[in-house]
N, CA, C and O atoms as a DFTB+ gen file, in Angstrom:
368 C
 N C O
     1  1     -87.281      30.703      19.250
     2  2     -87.383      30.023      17.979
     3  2     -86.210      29.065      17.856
     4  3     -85.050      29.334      18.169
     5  1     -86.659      27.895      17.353
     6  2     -85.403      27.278      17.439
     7  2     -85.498      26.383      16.344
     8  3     -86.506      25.816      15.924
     9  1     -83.690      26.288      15.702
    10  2     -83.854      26.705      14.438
    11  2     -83.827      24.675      13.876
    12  3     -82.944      24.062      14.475
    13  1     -84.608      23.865      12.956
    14  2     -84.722      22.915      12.419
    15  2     -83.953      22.144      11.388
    16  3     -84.072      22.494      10.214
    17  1     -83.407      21.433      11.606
    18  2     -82.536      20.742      10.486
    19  2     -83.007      20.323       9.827
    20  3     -83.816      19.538      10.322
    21  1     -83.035      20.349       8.468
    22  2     -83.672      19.439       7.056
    23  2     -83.016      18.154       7.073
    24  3     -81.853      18.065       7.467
    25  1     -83.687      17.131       6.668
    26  2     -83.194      15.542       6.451
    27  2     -81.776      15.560       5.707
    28  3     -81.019      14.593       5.795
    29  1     -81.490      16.567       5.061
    30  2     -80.089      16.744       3.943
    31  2     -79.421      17.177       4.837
    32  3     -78.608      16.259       4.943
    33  1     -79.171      17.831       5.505
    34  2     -78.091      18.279       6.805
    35  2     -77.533      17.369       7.084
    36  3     -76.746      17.920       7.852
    37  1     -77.341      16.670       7.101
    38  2     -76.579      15.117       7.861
    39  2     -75.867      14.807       6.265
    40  3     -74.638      14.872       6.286
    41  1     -76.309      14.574       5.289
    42  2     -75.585      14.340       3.918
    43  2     -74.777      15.279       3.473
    44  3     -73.676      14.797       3.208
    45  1     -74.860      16.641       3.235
    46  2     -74.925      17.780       3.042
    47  2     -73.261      18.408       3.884
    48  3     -72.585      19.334       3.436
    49  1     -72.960      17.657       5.058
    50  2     -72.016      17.979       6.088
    51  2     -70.988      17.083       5.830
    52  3     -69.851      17.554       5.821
    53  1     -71.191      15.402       5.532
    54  2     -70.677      14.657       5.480
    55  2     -69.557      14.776       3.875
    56  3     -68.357      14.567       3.692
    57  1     -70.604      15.177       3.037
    58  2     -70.767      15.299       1.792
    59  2     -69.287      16.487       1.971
    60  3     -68.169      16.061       1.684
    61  1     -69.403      17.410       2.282
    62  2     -68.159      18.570       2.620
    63  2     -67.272      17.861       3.548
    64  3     -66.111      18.270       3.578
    65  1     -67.521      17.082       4.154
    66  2     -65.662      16.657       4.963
    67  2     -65.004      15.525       3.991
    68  3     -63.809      15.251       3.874
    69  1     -66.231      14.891       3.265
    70  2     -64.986      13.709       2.319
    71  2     -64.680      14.758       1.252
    72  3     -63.631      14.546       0.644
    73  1     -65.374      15.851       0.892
    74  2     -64.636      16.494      -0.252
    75  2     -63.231      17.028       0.777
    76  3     -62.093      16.819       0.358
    77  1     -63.431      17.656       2.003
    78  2     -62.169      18.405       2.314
    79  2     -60.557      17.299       2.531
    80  3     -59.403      17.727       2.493
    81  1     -60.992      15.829       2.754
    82  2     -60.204      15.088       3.204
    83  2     -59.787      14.428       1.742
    84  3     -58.698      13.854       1.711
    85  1     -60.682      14.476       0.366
    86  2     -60.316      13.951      -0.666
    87  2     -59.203      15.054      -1.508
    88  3     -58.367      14.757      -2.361
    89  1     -59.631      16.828      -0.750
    90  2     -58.740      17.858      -1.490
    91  2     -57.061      17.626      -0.418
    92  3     -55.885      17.915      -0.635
    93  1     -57.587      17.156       0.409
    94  2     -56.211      17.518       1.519
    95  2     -55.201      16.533       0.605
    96  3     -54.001      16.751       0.435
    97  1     -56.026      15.296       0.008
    98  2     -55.420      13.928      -0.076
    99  2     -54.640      14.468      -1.364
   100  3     -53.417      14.321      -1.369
   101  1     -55.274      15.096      -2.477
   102  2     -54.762      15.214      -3.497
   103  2     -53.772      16.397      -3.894
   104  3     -53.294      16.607      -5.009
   105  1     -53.582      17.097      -2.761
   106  2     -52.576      18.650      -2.607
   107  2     -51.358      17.299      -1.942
   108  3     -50.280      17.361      -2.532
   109  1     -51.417      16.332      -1.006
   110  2     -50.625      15.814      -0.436
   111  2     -49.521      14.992      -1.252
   112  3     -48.314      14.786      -1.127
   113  1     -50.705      14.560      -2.307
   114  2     -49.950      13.438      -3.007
   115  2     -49.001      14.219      -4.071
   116  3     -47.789      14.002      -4.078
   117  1     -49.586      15.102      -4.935
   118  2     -49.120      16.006      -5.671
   119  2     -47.672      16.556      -5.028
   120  3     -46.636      16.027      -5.430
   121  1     -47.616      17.528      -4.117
   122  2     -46.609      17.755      -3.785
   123  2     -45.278      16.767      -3.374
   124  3     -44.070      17.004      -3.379
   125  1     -46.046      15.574      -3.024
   126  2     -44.767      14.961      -2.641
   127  2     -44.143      14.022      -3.599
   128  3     -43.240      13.284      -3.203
   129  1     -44.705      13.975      -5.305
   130  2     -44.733      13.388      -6.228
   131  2     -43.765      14.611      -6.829
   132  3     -42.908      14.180      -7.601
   133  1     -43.737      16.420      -6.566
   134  2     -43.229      17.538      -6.916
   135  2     -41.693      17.101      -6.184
   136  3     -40.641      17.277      -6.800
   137  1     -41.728      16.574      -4.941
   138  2     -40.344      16.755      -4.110
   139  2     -39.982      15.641      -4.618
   140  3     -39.266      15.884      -5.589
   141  1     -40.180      13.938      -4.371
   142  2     -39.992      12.932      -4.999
   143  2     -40.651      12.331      -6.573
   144  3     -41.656      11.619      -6.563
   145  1     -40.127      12.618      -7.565
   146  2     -40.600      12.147      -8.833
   147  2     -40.320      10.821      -8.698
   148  3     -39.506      10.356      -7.900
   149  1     -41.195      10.017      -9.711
   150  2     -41.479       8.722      -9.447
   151  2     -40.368       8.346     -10.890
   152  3     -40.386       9.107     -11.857
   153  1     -39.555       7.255     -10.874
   154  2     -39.300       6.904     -11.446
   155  2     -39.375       6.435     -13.390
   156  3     -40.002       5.384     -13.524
   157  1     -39.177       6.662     -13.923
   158  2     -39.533       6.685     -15.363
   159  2     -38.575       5.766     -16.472
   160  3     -37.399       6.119     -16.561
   161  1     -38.971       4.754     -17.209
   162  2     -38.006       4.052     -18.042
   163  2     -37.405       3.337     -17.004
   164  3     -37.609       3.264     -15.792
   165  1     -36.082       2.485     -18.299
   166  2     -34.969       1.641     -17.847
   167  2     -34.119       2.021     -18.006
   168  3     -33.998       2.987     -18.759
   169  1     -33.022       1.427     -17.341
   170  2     -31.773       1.286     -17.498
   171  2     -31.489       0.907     -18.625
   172  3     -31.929      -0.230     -18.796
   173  1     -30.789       1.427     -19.784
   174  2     -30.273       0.572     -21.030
   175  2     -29.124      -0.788     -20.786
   176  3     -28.308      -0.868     -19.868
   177  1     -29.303      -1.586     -21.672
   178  2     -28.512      -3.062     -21.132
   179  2     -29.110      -4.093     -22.355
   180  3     -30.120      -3.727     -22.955
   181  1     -28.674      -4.968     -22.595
   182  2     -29.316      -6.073     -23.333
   183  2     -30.534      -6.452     -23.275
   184  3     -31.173      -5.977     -22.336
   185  1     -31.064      -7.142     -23.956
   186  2     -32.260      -7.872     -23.810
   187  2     -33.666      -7.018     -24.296
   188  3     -33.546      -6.215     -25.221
   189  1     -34.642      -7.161     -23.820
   190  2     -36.214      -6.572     -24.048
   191  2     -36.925      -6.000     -23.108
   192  3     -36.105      -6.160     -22.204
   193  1     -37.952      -5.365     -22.513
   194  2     -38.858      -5.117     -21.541
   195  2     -39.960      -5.400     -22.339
   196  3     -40.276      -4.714     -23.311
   197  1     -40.679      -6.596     -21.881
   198  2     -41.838      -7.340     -22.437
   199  2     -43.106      -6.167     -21.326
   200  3     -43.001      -5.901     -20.128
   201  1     -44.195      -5.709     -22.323
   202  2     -45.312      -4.806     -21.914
   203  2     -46.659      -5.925     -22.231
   204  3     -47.279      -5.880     -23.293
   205  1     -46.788      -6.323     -21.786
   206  2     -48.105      -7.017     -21.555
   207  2     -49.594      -5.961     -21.694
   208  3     -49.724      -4.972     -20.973
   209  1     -50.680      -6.385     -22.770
   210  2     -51.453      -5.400     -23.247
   211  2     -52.805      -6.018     -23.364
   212  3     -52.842      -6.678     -24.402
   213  1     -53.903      -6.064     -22.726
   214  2     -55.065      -7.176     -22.902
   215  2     -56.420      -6.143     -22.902
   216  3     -56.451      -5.149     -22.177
   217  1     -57.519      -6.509     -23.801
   218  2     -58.203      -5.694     -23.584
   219  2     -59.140      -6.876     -23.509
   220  3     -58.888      -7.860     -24.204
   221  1     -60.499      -6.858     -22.502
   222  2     -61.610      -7.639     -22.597
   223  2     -62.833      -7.258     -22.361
   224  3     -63.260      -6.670     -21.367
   225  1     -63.561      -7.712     -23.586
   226  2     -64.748      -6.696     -23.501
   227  2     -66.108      -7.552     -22.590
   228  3     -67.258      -7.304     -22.953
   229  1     -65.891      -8.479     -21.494
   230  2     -66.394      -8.545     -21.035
   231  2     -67.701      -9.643     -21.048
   232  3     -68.385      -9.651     -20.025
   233  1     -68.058     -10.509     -22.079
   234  2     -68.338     -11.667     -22.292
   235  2     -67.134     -12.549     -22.754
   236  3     -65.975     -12.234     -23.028
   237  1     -67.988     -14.148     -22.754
   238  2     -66.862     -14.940     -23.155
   239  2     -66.479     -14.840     -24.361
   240  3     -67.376     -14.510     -25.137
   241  1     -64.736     -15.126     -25.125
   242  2     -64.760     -15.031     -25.932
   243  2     -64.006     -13.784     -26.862
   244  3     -63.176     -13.663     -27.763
   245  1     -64.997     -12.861     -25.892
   246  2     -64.574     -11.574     -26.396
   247  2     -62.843     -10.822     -25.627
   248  3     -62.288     -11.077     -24.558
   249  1     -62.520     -10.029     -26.568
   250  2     -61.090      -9.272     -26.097
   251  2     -59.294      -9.809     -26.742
   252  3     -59.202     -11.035     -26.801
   253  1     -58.539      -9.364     -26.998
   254  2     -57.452      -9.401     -27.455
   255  2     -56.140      -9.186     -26.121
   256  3     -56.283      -8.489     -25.116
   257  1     -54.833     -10.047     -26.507
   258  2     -54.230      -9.903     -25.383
   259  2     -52.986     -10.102     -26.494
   260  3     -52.856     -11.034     -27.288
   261  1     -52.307      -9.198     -26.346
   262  2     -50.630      -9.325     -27.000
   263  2     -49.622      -8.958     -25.976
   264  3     -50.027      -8.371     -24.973
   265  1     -48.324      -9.236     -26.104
   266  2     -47.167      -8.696     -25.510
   267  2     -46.120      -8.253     -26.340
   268  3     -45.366      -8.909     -27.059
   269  1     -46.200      -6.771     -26.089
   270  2     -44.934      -5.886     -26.946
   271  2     -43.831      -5.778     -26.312
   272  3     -43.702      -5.607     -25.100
   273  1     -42.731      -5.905     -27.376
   274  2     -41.106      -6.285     -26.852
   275  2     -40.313      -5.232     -26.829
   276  3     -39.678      -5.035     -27.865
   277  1     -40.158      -4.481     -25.933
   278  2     -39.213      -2.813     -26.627
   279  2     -37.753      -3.469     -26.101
   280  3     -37.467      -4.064     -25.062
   281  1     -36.925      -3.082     -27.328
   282  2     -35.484      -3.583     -26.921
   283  2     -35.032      -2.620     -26.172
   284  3     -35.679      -1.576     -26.255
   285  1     -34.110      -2.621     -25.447
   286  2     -33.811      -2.050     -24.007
   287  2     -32.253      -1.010     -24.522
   288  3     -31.942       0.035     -23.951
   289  1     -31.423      -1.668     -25.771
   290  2     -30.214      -1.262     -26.133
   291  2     -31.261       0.306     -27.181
   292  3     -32.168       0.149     -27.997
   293  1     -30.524       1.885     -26.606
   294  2     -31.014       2.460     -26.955
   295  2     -31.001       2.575     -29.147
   296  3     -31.867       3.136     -29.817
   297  1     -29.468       1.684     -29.814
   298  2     -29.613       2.163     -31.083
   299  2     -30.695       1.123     -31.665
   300  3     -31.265       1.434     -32.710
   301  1     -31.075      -0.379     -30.895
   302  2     -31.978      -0.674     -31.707
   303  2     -33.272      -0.147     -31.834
   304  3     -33.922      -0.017     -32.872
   305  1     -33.768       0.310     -30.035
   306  2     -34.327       1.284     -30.409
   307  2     -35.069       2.053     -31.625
   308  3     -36.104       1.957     -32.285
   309  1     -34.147       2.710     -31.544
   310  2     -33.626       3.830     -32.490
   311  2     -34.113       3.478     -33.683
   312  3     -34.988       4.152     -34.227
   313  1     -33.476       2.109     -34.365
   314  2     -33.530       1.538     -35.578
   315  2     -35.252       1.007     -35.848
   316  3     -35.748       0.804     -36.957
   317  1     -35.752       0.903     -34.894
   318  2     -37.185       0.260     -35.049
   319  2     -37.997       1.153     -35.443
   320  3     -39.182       0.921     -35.682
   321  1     -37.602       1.954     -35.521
   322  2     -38.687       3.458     -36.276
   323  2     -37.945       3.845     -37.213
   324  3     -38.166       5.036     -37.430
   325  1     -36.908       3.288     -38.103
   326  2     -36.733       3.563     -39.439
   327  2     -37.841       3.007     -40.609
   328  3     -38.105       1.805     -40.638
   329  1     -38.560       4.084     -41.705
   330  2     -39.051       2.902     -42.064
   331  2     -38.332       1.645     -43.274
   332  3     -37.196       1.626     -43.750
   333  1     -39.340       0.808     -43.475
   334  2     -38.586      -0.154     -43.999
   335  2     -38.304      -0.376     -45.495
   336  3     -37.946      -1.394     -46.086
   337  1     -38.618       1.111     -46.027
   338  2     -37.493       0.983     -48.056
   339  2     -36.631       1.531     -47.625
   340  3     -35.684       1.388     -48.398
   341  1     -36.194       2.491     -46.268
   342  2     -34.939       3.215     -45.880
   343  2     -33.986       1.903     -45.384
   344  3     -32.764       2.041     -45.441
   345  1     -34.386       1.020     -45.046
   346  2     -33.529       0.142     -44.221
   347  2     -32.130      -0.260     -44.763
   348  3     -31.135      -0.299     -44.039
   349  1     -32.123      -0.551     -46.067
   350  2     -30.966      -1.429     -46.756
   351  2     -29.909       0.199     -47.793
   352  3     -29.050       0.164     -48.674
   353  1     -30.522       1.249     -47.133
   354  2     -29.822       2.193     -48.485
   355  2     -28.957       2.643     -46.806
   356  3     -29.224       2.575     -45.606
   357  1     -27.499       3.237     -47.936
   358  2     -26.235       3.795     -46.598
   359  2     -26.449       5.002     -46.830
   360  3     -27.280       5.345     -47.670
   361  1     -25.669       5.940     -46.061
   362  2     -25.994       7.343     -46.019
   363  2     -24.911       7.857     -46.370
   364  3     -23.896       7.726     -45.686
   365  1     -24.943       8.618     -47.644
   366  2     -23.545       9.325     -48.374
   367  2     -23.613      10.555     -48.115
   368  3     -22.737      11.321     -48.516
């Protein structure tokens, strides 16, 4: 007796080695993201870090594009999330 492969056998096989090479990929990356962490933020210093922000929905016309300015010196920072009837009173 000898035994017949179904038409899915060939998909079915293939289908299990990109999952095993997509799990190898993502245990690989993970860990070495665990030993080397990727960098995060700036350096504080003068000036701004301009964030560029665009959304487009894909006909003409359509979508919004702004650029947000985060000041880089940590007290202004700081100060940009006071709100603004607190701004002008001192602290006794």
């Amino acid at each position: 007796m000898m035994f017949e492969f179904a038409w899915t056998t060939p998909i079915v096989v293939l289908s299990g080695l990109l999952a095993g090479v997509l799990l190898i990929r993502a245990i690989w990356v993970v860990r070495s993201e665990e030993l080397d962490p990727p960098e995060r933020g700036t350096e504080p210093g003068k000036g701004y870090t301009e964030i560029e922000a665009s959304y487009h929905s894909g006909g003409p016309g359509g979508g919004h594009s702004s650029i947000i300015r985060v000041p880089r010196d940590p007290q202004e920072y700081a100060r940009s999330f006071v709100p603004h009837h607190a701004k002008g009173q001192n602290d006794e």
